[in-house]
C-alpha positions as CSV (number, residue, x, y, z in Angstrom):
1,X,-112.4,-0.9,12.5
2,X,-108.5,-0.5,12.1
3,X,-107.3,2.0,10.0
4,X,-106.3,-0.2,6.5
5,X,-110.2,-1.3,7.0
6,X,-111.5,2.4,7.2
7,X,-109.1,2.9,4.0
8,X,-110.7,-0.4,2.4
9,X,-114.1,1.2,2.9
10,X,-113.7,4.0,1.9
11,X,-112.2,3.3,-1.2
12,X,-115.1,0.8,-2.2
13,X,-117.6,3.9,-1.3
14,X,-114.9,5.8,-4.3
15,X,-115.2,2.6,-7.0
16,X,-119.1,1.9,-6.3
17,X,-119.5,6.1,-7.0
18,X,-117.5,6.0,-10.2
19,X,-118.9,2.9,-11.9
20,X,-122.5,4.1,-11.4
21,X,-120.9,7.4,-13.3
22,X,-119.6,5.4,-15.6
23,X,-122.7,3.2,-16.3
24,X,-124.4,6.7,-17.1
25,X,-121.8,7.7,-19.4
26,X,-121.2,10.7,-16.6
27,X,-117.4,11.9,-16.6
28,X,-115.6,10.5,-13.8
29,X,-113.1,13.2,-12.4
30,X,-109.9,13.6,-12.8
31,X,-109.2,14.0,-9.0
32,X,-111.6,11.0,-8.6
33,X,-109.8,8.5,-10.8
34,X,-106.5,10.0,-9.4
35,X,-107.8,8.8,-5.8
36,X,-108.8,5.3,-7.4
37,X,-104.9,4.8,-8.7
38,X,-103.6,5.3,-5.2
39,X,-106.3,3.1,-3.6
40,X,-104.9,0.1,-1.3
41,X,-104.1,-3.5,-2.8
42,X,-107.1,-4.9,-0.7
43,X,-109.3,-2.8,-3.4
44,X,-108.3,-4.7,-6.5
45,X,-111.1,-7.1,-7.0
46,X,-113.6,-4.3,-5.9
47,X,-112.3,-2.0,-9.2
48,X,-112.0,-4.9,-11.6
49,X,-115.5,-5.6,-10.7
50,X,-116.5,-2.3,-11.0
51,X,-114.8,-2.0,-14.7
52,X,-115.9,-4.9,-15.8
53,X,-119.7,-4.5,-15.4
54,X,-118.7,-1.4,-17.8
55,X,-116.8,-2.5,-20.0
56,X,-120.2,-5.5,-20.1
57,X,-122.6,-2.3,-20.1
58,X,-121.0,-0.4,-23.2
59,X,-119.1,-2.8,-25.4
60,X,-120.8,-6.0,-23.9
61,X,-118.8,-9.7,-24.9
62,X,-117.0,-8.8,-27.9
63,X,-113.3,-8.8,-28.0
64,X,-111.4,-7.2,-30.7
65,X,-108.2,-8.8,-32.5
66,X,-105.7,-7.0,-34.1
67,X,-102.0,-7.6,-35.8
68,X,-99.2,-5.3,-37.2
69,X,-96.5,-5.8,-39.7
70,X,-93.6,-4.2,-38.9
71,X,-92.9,-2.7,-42.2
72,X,-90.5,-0.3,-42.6
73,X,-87.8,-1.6,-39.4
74,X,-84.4,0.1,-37.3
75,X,-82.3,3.1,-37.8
76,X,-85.2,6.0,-36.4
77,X,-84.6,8.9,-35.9
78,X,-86.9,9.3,-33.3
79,X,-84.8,9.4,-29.6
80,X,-87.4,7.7,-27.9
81,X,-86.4,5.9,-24.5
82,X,-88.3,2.7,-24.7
83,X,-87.7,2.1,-28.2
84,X,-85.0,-0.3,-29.5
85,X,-85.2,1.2,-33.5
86,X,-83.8,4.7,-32.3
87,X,-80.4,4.4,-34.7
88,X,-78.8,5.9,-31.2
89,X,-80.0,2.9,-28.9
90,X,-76.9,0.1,-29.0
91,X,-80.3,-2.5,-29.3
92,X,-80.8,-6.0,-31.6
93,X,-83.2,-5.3,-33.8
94,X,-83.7,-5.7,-37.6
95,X,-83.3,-3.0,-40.4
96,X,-84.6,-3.0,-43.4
97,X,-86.4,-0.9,-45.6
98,X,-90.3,-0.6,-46.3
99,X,-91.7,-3.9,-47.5
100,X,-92.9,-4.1,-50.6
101,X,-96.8,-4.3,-51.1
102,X,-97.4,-7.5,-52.0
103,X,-95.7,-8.6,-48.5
104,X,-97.5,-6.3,-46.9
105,X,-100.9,-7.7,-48.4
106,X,-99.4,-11.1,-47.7
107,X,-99.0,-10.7,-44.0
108,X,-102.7,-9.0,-43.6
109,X,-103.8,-12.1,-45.1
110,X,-101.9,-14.0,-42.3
111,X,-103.3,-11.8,-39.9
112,X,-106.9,-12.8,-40.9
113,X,-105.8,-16.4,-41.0
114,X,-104.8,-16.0,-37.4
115,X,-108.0,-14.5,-36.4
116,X,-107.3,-11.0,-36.3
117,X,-110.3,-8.6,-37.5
118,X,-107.5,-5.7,-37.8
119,X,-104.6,-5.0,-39.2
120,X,-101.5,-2.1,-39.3
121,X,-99.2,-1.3,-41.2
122,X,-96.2,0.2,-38.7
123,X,-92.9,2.4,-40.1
124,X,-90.2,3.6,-37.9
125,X,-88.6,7.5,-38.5
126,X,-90.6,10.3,-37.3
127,X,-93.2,10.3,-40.3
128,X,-94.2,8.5,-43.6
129,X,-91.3,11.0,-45.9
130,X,-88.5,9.7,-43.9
131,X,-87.3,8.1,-47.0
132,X,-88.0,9.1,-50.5
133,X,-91.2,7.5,-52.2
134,X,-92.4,5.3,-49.2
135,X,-95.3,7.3,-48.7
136,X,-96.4,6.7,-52.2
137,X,-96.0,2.8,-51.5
138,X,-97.5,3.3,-48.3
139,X,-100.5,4.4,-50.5
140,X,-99.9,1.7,-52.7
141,X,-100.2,-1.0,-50.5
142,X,-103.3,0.7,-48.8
143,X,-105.0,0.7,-52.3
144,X,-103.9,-3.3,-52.9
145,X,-105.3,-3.8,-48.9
146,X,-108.4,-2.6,-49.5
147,X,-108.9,-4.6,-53.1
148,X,-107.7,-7.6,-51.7
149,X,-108.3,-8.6,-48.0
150,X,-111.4,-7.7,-46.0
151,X,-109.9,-6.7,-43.0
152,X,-109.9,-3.3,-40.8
153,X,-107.1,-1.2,-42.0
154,X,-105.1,0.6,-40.0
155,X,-101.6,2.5,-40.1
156,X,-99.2,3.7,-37.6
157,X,-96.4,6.1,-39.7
158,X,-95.1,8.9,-37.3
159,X,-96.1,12.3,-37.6
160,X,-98.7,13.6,-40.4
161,X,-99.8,16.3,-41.5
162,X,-103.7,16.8,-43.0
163,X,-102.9,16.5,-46.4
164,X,-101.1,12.9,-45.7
165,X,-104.4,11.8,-43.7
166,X,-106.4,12.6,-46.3
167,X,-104.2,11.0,-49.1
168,X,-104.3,8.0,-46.7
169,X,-108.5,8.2,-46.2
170,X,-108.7,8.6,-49.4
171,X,-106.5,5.2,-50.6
172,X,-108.7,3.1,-48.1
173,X,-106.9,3.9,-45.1
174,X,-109.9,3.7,-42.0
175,X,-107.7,4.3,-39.0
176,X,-104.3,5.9,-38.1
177,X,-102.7,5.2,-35.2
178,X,-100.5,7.7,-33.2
179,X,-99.4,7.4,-29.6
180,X,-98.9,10.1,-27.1
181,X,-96.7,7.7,-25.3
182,X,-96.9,9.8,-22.3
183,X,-98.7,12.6,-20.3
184,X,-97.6,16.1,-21.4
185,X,-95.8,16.7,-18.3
186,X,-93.4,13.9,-18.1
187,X,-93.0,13.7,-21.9
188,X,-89.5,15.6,-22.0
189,X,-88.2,12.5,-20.4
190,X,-88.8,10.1,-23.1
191,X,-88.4,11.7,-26.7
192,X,-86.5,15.6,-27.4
193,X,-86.5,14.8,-31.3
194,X,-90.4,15.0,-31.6
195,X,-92.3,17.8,-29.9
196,X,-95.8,16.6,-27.7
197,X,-97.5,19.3,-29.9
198,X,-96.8,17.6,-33.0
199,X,-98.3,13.8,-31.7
200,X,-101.6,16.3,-30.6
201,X,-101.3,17.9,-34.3
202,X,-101.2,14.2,-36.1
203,X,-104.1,13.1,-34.2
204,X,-106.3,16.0,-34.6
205,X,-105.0,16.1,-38.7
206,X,-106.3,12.1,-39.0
207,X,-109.7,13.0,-37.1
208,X,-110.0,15.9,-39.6
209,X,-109.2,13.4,-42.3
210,X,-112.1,11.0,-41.1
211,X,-110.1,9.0,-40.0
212,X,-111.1,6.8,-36.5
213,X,-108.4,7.6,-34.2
214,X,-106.3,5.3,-32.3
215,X,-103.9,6.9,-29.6
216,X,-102.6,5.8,-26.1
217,X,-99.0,5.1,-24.3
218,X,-96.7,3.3,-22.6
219,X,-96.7,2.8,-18.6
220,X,-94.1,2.1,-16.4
221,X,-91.7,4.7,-17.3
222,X,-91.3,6.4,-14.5
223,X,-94.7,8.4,-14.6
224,X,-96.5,8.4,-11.7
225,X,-100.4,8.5,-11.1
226,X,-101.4,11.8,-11.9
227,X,-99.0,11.7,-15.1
228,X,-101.1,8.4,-16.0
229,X,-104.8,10.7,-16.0
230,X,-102.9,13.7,-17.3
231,X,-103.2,11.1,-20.8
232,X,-106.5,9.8,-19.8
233,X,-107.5,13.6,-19.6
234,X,-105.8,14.6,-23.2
235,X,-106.9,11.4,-24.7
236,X,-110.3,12.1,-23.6
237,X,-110.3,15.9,-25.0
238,X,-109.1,14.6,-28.4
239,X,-111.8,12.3,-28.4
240,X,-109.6,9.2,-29.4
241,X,-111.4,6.1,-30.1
242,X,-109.0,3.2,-29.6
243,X,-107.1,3.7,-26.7
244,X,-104.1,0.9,-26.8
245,X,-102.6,0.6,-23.2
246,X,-98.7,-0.5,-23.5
247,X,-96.6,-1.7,-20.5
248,X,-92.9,-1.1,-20.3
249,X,-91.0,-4.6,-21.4
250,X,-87.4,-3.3,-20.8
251,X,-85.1,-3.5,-23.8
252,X,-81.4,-4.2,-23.5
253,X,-79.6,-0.8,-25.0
254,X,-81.9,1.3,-24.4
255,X,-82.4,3.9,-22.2
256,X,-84.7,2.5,-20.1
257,X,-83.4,-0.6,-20.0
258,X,-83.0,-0.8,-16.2
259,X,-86.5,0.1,-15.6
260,X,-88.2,-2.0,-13.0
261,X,-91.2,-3.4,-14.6
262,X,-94.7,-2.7,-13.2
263,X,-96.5,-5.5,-10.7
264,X,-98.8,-7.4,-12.8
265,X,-101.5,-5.8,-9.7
266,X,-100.4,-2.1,-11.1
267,X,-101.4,-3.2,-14.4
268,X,-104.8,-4.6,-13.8
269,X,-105.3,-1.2,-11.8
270,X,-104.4,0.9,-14.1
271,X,-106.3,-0.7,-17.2
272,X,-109.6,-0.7,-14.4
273,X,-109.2,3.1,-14.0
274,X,-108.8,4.0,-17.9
275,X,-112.2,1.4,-18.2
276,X,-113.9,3.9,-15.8
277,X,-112.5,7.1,-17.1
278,X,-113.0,6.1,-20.8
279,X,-116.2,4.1,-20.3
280,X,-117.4,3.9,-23.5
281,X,-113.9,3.7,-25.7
282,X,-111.8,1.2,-27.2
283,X,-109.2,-0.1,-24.7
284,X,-106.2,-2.1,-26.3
285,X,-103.9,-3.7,-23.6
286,X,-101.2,-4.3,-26.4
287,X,-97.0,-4.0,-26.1
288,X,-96.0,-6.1,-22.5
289,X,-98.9,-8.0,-21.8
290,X,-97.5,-11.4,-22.2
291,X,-94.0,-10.3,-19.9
292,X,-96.1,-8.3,-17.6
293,X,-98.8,-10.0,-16.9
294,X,-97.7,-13.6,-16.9
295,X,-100.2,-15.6,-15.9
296,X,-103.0,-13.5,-15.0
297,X,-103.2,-12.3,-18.7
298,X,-106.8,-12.6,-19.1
299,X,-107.8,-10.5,-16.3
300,X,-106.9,-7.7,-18.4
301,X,-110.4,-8.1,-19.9
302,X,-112.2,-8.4,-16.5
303,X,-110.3,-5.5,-15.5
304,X,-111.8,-3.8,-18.7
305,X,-110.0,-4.3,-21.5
306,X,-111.9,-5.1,-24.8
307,X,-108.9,-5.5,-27.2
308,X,-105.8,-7.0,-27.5
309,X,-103.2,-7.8,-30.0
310,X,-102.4,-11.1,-31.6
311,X,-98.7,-12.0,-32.5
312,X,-95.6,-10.4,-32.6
313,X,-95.3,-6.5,-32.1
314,X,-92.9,-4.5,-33.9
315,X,-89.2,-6.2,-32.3
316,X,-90.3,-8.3,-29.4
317,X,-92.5,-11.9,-29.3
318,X,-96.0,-12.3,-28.5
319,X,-97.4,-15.5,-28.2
320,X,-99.2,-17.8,-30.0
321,X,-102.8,-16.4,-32.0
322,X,-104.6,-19.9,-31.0
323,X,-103.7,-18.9,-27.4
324,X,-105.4,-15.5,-27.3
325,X,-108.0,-16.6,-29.5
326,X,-108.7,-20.2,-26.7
327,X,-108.1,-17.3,-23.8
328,X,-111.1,-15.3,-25.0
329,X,-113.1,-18.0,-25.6
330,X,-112.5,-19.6,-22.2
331,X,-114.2,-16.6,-20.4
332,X,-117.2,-16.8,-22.0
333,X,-116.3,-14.2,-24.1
334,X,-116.4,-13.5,-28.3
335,X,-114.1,-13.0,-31.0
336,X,-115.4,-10.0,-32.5
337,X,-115.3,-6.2,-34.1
């Protein structure tokens, strides 16, 4: 046997070890899903294989649907890399001030018309206080939400503190999302303006709250593997439910806009690894999907996904909802919570 077949046979020995771990709910090292990250090309159908009978064992057929308004758009504070609303980025994208709450109520409704069985509300600047008396609409429009549309509610508004999470719990709010964006080590590179012990703080002050947690990142920014289980590892110590998995789309006017984008091959891997790492979470492939993926989009539920996002994310395009929606369906999959 050469040596690229030894490699291939080994590293099937390495997938078939980890998804019988993962079928028992036992913890999958971090060495070990390190090793399945760097495995050759030839191993790709192996791990989707592998993630997919777990992602069937634990959250069976169902395929979750969300949407987000962006609500509150442009001229952050926040120096992230990636991100086109940082007032310092020479980036297109819309500013305005936070909606009002019967638009915000109007486009949950949309979102439900769509097919989505989730819905957030999104604000740019560091935290909800950025501007004076948006928190109090924020709570506003949570309170008119939960009155008026039957949908999942869910917010993403910067940092927090436990006395916001629990105003927000207690005006309906049942989820607050927060991302990481990045493991601990390589985090430096992409945001000075917001410490990585203050996104750990906001997560752990929603949990407190009682509020489900939703928390994950954005790849392709220059990370390599072991920074991509470094976040796998925190994500699993603060026991986040909803893990969304985002995938560089390169902005003009930002600072990352000459990243090189990941191969849709790196992306299938890298969703197949979280699937066996996290084998009984929430995985959201979310921001990139449609540029990244191109036309093997809907292997990112064979490769373990069991989420995704309908529409448009905060400033670029998705696609249309009837096209997720038919994608799901064509698999042999549902449309469900």
């Amino acid at each position: 046997m050469s040596g690229s077949g030894v490699a291939v046979s080994t590293g099937r020995r390495l997938i078939e070890e980890c998804r019988e771990k993962a079928l028992r709910l036992d913890p999958v090292s971090e060495q070990e899903a390190i090793e399945l990250l760097e495995l050759p090309p030839e191993n790709i159908m192996d791990l989707i294989a592998a993630a997919d009978a777990v992602r069937r064992k634990h959250k069976g057929a169902s395929i979750s649907l969300c949407s987000i308004v962006n609500a509150r758009s442009g001229l952050c504070s926040e120096d992230c890399a990636f991100c086109p609303q940082y007032s310092g980025h020479d980036a297109d994208v819309p500013e305005y001030g936070l909606m009002k709450s019967g638009e915000i109520v109007k486009a949950a409704n949309e979102a439900i018309g769509n097919g989505a069985m989730k819905f957030g509300i999104v604000t740019s600047g560091k935290g909800p206080n950025d501007r004076a008396g948006d928190f109090e609409l924020i709570l506003e429009s949570i309170r008119e939400m939960k009155g008026k549309v039957g949908i999942h509610r869910c917010a993403s508004l910067g940092v927090i503190n436990e006395e916001e999470a629990v105003a927000l719990k207690e005006a309906g709010l049942q989820e607050f999302h927060h991302n990481l964006e990045t493991a601990r080590s390589f985090y430096p590179n992409i945001c000075s303006t917001r410490s990585y012990d203050e996104n750990v703080a906001t997560i752990e002050a929603a949990r407190n709250a009682g509020l489900r947690l939703c928390s994950g990142g954005i790849f392709g920014m220059g990370e390599n593997n072991e920074q991509r289980i470094e976040m796998a590892v925190e994500l699993r110590r603060l026991e986040v439910g909803s893990i969304p998995l985002n995938f560089l789309n390169p902005i003009e006017g930002t600072k990352l806009e000459n990243a090189k984008p990941l191969t849709p091959l790196e992306i299938l891997s890298i969703i197949a690894v979280y699937r066996l790492f996290l084998p009984e979470r929430d995985l959201k492939v979310a921001g990139g999907r449609e540029v990244n993926l191109r036309d093997v989009q809907s292997f990112i539920f064979f490769a373990g996904a069991n989420s995704t996002m309908l529409g448009n994310y905060l400033t670029t395009r998705g696609r249309k909802a009837e096209d997720d929606i038919k994608m799901v369906e064509d698999l042999g999959l549902e449309v469900g919570s």
